[in-house]
C-alpha positions as CSV (number, residue, x, y, z in Angstrom):
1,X,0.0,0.0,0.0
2,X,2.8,2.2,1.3
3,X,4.7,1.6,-2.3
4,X,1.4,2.1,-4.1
5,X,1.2,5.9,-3.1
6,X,4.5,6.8,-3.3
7,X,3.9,5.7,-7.0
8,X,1.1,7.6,-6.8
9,X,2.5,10.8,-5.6
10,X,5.9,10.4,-8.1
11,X,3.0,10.7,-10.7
12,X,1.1,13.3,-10.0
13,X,4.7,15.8,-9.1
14,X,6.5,14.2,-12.7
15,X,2.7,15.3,-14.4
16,X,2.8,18.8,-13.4
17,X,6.3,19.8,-14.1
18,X,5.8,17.9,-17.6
19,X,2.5,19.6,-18.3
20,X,4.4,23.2,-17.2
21,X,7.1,22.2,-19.6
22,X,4.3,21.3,-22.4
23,X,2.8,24.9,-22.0
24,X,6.0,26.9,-22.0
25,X,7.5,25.1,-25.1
26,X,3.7,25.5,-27.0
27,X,3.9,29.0,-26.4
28,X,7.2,29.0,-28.0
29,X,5.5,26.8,-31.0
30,X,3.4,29.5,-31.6
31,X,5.4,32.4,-31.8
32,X,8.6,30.8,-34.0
33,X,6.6,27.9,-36.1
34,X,9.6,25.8,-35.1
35,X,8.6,22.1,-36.0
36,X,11.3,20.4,-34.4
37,X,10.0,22.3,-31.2
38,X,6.3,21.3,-32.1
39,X,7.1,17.6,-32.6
40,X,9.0,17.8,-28.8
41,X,6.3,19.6,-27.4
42,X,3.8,16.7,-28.8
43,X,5.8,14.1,-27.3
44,X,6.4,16.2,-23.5
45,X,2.8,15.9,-23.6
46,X,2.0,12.5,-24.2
47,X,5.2,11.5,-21.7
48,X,2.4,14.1,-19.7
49,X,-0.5,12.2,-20.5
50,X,0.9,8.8,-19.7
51,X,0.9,9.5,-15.7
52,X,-3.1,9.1,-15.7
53,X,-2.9,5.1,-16.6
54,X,-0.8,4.2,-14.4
55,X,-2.4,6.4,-11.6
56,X,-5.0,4.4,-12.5
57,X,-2.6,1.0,-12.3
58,X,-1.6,2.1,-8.7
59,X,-5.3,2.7,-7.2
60,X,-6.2,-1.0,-8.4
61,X,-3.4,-2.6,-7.4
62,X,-4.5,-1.6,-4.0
63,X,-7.5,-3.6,-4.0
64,X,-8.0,-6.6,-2.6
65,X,-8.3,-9.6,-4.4
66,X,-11.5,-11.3,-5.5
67,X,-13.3,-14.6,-6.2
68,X,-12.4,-13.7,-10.0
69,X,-9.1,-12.5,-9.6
70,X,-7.3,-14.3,-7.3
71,X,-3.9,-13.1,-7.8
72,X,-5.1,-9.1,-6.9
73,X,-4.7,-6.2,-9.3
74,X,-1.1,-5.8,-9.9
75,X,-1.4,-6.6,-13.2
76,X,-2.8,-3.7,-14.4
77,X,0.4,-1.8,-14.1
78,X,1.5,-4.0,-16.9
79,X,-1.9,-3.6,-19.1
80,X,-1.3,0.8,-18.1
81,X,2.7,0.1,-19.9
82,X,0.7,-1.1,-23.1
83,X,-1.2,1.8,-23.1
84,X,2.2,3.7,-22.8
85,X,3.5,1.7,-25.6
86,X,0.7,2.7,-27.9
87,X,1.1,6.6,-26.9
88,X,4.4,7.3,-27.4
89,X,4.2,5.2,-30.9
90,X,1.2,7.9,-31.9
91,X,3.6,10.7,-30.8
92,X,6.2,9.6,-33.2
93,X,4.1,9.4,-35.9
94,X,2.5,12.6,-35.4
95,X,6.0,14.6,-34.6
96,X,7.4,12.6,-38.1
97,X,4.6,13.5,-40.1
98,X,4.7,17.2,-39.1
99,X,8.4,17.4,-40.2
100,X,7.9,15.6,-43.3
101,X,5.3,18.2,-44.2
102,X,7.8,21.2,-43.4
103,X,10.1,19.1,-45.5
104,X,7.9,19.4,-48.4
105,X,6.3,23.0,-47.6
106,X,9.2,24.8,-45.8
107,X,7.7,28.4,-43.8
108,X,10.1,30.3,-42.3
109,X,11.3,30.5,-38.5
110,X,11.1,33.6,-36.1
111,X,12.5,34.2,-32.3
112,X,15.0,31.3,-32.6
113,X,16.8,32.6,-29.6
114,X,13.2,31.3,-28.0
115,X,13.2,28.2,-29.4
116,X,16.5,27.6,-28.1
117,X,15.6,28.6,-24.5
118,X,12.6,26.2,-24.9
119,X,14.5,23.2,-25.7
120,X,16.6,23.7,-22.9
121,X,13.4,24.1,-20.5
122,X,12.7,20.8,-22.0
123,X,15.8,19.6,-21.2
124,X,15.7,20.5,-17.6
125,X,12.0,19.6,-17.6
126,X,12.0,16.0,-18.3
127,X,15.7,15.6,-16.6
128,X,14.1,16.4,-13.5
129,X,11.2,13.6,-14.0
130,X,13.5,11.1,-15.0
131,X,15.4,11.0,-11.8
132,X,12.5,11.3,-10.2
133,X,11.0,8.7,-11.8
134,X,13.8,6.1,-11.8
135,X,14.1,6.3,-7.9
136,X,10.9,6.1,-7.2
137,X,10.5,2.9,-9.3
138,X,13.6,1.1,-8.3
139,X,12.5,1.6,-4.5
140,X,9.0,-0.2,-5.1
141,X,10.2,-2.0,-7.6
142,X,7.5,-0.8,-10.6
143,X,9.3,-1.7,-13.8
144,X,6.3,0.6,-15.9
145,X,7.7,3.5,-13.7
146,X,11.8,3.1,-14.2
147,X,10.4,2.9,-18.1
148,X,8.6,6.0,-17.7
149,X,11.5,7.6,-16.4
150,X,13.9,6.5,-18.6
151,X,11.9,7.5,-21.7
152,X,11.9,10.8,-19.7
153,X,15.7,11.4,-20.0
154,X,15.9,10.5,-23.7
155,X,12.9,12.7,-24.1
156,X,15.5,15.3,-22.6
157,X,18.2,14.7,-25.3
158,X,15.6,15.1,-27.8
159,X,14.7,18.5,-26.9
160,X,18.1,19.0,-26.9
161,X,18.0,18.1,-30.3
162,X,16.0,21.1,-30.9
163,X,18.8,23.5,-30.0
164,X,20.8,21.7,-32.1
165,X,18.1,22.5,-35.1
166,X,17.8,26.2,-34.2
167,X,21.5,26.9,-34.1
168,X,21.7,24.8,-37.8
169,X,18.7,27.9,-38.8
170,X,20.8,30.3,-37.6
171,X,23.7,29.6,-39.4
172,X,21.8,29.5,-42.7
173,X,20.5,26.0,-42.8
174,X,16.6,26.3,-42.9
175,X,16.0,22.1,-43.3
176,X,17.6,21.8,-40.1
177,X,14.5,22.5,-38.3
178,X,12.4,19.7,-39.7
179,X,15.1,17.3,-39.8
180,X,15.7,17.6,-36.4
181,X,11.9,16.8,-36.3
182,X,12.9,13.5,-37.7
183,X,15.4,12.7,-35.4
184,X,13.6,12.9,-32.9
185,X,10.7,10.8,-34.6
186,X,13.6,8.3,-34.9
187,X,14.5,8.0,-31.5
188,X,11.0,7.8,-30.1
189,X,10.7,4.9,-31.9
190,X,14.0,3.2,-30.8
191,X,13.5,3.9,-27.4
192,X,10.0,2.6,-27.8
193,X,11.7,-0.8,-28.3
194,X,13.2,-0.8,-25.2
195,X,10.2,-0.3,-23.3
196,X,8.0,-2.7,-24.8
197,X,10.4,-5.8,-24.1
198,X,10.6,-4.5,-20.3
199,X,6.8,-4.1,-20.3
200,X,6.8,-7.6,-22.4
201,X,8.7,-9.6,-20.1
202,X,6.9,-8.7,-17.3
203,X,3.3,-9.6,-19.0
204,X,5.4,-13.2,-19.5
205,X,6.6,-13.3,-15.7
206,X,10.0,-12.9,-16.6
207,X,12.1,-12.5,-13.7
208,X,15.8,-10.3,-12.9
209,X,18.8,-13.5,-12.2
210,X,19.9,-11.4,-9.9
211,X,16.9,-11.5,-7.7
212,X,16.2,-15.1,-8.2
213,X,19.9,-15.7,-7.1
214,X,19.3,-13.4,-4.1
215,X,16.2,-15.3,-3.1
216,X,18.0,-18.9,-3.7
217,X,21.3,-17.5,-1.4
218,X,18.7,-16.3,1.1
219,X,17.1,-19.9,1.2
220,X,20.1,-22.0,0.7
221,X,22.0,-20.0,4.0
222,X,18.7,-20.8,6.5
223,X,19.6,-23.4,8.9
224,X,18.0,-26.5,8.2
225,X,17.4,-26.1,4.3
226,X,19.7,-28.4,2.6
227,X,18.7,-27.7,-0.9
228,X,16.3,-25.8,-3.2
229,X,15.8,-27.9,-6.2
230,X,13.2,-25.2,-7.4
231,X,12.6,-21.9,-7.1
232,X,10.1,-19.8,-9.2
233,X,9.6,-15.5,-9.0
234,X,7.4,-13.5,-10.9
235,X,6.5,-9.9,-10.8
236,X,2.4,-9.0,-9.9
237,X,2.4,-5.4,-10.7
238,X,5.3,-3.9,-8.4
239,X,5.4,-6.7,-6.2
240,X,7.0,-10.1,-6.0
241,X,5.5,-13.3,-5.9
242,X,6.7,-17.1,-5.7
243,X,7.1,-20.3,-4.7
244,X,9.8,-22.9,-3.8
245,X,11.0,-26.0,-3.2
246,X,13.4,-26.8,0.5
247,X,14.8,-30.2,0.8
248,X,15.4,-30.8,4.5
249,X,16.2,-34.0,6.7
250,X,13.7,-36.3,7.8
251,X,12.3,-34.6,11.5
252,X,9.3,-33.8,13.4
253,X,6.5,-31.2,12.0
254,X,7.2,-28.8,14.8
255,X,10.9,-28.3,13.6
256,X,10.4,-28.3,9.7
257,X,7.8,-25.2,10.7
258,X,10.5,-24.1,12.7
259,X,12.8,-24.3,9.4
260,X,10.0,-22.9,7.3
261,X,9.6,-19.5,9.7
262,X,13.3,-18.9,9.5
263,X,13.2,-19.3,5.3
264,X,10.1,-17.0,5.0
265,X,12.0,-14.5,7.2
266,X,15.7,-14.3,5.4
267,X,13.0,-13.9,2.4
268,X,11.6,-10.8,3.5
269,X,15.4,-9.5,4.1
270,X,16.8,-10.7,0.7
271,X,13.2,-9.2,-1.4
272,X,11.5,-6.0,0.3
273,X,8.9,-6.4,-3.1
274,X,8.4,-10.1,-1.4
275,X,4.4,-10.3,-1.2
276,X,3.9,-14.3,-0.9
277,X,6.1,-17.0,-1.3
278,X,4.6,-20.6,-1.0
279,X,7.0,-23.1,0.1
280,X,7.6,-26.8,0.0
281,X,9.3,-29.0,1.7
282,X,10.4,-32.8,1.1
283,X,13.0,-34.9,2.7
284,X,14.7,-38.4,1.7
285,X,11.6,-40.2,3.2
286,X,8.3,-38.2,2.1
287,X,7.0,-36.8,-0.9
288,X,6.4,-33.4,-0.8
289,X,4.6,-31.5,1.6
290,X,2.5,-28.3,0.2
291,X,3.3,-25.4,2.8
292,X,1.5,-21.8,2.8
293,X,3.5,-19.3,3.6
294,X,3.0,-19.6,7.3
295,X,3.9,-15.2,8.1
296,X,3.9,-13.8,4.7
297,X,5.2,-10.5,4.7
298,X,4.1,-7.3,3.1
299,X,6.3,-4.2,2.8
């Protein structure tokens, strides 16, 4: 819950500094005809505009689960990174058809010395929600966040991209404008590839290794646990769930509980993200035993 509004409130401060950036760079827009500035300012405010679905992602993931869904919400952080996806791909495609058009029909530029200004505001602008954004994701571990705010910071580059094309104007190089434009089309697109395999691996429960072997180290060191033939993580949203597999030797119920309280706890340590891990155990002697989580933790 605690990592669910501090999602929240990382949205709604990245949304207003993007949506002041969006304004102040239109303004610009309108008073220069800069394309290269229009097709930035289209994409600031989609980048704007993709806060409200995952807003929306962090107030269901808080409820509670249901007869249907079992599992909670948490998935719908995944279903609000498609919808990012499919913004930021209109964006492109918008910004690359304006500049194409200014290709074709050139118009002349005015108050470059603003458009220059207003790339650097976007600059600052999405700089400012990318590190923003990229904390707040790693801590609750919300991989549609560290994606927003890593489109952020490329988003940055590209409105320094715009300088760039202003200065090209200046020194008597008109195209620069909407080529810029295109560039920045261009690298929408690439980093929309990025995105969609983080977004994609979650939707197919891919896991980090590094986190797996953090949750195998965590097991394997608990007194009592002899092995862990299998162990299996997935992400839910922001939030970690699993189950595994303990071999321990053959003793009385009271002590493999015993065994089992200590493994769930060196879990909580090793993931904070930990919701539910279900664990099983099986000695030399028994098949094995299905075990729920006996003090799941939730951070």
């Amino acid at each position: 819950m605690e990592a669910s509004k501090e999602g929240v409130r990382a949205l709604k401060i990245s949304l207003v500094i993007l949506l002041v950036t969006t304004v102040l760079q239109f303004v610009v827009v309108v008073i220069s005809g800069s394309v290269a500035l229009l097709a930035d300012t289209i994409h600031n405010f989609s980048d704007a505009l993709t806060a409200v679905p995952l807003w929306i992602a962090f107030i269901l993931g808080r409820r509670a689960a249901t007869r249907r869904y079992t599992y909670g919400f948490g998935r719908a952080e995944d279903l609000a990174g498609l919808f990012i996806v499919v913004v930021i791909a209109a964006s492109a495609i918008v910004a690359a058809w304006q500049s194409v058009d200014r290709l074709i029909n050139p118009q002349p530029l005015s108050n470059l010395w603003w458009v220059l200004a207003a790339g650097v505001i976007g600059f600052l602008g999405n700089e400012i929600v990318a590190i923003y954004r990229i904390r707040v994701g790693r801590k609750i571990g919300s991989a549609a966040l560290v994606a927003d705010g890593v489109h952020a910071r490329t988003d940055g580059f590209t409105s320094l991209a715009v300088v760039v094309g202003a200065i090209g104007v200046m020194l008597g190089f008109p195209l620069a404008d909407p080529i810029v434009g295109l560039v920045i089309s261009a690298a929408i697109i690439v980093l929309l590839w990025g995105t969609v395999r983080s977004i994609g691996r979650r939707l197919m429960d891919g896991i980090e290794p590094e986190l797996v072997d953090k949750a195998r180290a965590a097991l394997e060191n608990t007194s009592g646990v002899i092995d862990v033939p299998r162990l299996q993580l997935r992400w839910v949203g922001h939030r970690l769930q699993g189950t595994a597999t303990l071999v321990v030797a053959d003793r009385p119920l009271s002590e493999v509980e015993t065994i089992l309280h200590e493994a769930d706890h060196q879990l909580g340590h090793a993931l904070p993200n930990l919701d539910d891990m279900v664990l099983r155990t099986t000695t030399a002697n028994t098949d094995a035993i299905s075990h729920p989580h006996p003090h799941p933790h939730d951070h």
